[in-house]
N, C-alpha and C positions, 0 to 999 in steps of 0.2 A: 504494500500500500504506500508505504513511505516513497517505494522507488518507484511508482508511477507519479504524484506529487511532483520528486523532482524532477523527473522527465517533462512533467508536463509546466514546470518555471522555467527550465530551458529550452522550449519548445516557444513559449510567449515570450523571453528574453530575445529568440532569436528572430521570431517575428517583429518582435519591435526593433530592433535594431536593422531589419532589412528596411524597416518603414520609415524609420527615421533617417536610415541613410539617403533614401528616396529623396526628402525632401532639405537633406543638408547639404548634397552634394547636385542638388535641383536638376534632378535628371527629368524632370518633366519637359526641361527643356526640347529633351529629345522626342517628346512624344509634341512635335509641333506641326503644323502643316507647311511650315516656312524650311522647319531643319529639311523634314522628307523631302522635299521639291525642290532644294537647292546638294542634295545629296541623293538624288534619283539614280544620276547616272552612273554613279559609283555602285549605288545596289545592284544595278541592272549588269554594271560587268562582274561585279562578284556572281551572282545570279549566274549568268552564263557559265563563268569558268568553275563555280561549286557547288552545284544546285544544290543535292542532299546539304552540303553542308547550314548552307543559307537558310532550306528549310527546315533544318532541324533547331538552330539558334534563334530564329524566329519564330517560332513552336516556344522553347524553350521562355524566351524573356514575354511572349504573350501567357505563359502560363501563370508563370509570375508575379505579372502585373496581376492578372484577373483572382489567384489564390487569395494576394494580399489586398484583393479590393481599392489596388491603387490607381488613378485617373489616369487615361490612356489608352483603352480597349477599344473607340471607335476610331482614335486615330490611328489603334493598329491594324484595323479592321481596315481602314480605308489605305493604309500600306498595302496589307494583304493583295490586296485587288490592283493596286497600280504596281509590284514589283512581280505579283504570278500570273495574274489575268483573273480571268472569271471559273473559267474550270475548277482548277489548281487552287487559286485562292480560296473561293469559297469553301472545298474538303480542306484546305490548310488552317483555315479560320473557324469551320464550325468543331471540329476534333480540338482543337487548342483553346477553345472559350470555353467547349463543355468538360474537356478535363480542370481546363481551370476553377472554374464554374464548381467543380465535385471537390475540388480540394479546397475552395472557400466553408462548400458547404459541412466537408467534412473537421475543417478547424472550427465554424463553428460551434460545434455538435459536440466535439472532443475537451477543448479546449477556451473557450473565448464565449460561452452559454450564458456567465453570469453577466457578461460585459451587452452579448446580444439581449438577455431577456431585460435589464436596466434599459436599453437603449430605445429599444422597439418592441418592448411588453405590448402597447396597445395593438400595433400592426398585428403580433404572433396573433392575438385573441380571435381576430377575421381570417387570418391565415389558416389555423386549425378550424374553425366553423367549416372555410371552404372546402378542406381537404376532408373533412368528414361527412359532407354530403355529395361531393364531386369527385374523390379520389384523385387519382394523376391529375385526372382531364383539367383539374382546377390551376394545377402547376404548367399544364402547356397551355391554360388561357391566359395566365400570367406573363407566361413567354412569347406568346404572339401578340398581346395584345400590352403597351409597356406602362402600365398604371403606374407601377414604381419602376428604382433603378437595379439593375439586376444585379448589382453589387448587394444593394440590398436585399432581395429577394434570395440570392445566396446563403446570407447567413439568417435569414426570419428562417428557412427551411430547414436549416441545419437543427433545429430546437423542437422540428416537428418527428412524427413518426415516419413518417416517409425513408422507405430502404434505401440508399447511395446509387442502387445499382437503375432501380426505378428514377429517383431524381435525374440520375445518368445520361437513358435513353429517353427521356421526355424531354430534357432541356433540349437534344441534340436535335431532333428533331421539330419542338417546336420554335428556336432559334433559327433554325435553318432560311425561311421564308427571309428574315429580318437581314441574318448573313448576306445573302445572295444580294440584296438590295445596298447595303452597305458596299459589297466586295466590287457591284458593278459601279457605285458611284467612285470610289477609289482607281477604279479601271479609266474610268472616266478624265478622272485629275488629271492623272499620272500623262495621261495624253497631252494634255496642254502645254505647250511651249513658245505661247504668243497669249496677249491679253485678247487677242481674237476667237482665241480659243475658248475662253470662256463663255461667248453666244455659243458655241458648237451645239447642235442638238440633242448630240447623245448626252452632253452632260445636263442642259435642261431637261432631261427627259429624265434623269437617274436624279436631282434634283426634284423633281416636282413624284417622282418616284417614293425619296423619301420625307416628303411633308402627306401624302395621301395614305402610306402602306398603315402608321397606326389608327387611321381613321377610317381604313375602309376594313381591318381585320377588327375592330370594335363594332362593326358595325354588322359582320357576319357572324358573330359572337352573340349579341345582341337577336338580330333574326334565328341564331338556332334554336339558342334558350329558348324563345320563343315557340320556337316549333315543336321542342321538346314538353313544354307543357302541355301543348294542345295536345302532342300524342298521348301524354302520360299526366291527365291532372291530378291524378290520387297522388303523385311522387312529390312530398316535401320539397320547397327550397331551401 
């Protein structure tokens, strides 16, 4: 007992010191749209000349970030898509959100519960209502549809009953949609190399892409529930 205790102060020692180093040695910087775009081309020949390697260090520091709940995941999102494409990027981006994603939720859960249920007690109390009358399905309406931030929603779920393995394949797949639209606006950027570029249509088009996607998956969310009553009014909401 004692020796999980200490495992588990150097466990949060260590977290806090990756997080603090974050913001001491202000690596956010690099999470900017200005660093990326004035450092593209450089990605782009490492890319070539070491693929595996590139995607696996990028894999790597998107895990990272996303474990420790630290700010940067759309701008690595929107990397993703301008240094792999759309293919490549989006399977490179949804595997490395949702593993991140599982080890947020999994430090939660383990370590960091007293600090989450302090923080976001009120949030958890709707959290578990949903999940107990909706099961998964509540957690991928959560993920398609972006009521909170899903740094957040990481660690609310870690405090819930919900199995890692279920958490898992429901973030990956209900992230997915959101990915793909992120991965193509970053594809999008990444092209620009004139302020002309900026009218280009593919990038209004991934632009007005992503101001429509949570507004129209809230709004198919909305008509199912719907539906689902009519089929079923005897079922509790």
């Amino acid at each position: 007992m004692q020796s999980k205790s200490v495992q588990k102060i150097a466990l949060v020692l260590a977290l806090s010191a990756l997080v603090g180093a974050f913001f001491l040695f202000d690596l956010g910087q690099y999470f900017s749209l200005d660093y990326i775009k004035d450092s593209q081309q450089r990605f782009q020949s490492l890319y070539t000349e070491k693929t595996v390697t590139v995607i696996a260090v990028y894999m790597g520091v998107y895990i990272l970030v996303t474990s420790l709940s630290l700010p940067g995941a759309v701008i690595m999102t929107l990397v993703g898509g301008a240094l792999f494409g759309l293919a490549v990027g989006t399977v490179v981006v949804s595997f490395a959100s949702t593993i991140g994603a599982t080890l947020a939720c999994f430090v939660s859960r383990f370590v960091l519960q007293d600090w989450v249920q302090r923080r976001f007690g009120q949030r958890l109390v709707a959290v578990n209502q949903g999940i107990e009358r909706e099961g998964a399905f509540y957690l991928f309406t959560l993920r398609l549809v972006p009521l909170f931030p899903f740094w957040m929603i990481n660690l609310v779920m870690g405090l819930t009953r919900m199995k890692l393995r279920t958490f898992f394949w429901v973030s990956q797949v209900g992230m997915l949609p959101g990915t793909l639209v992120y991965v193509n606006a970053g594809r999008e950027l990444g092209r620009i190399d004139s302020l002309g570029g900026i009218l280009s249509p593919g990038l209004i088009f991934s632009f007005v892409l992503l101001g429509i996607f949570p507004l129209a998956t809230k709004k198919i969310m909305v008509w199912y529930r719907l539906r689902q009553n009519k089929l079923y009014p005897d079922v509790p909401e």
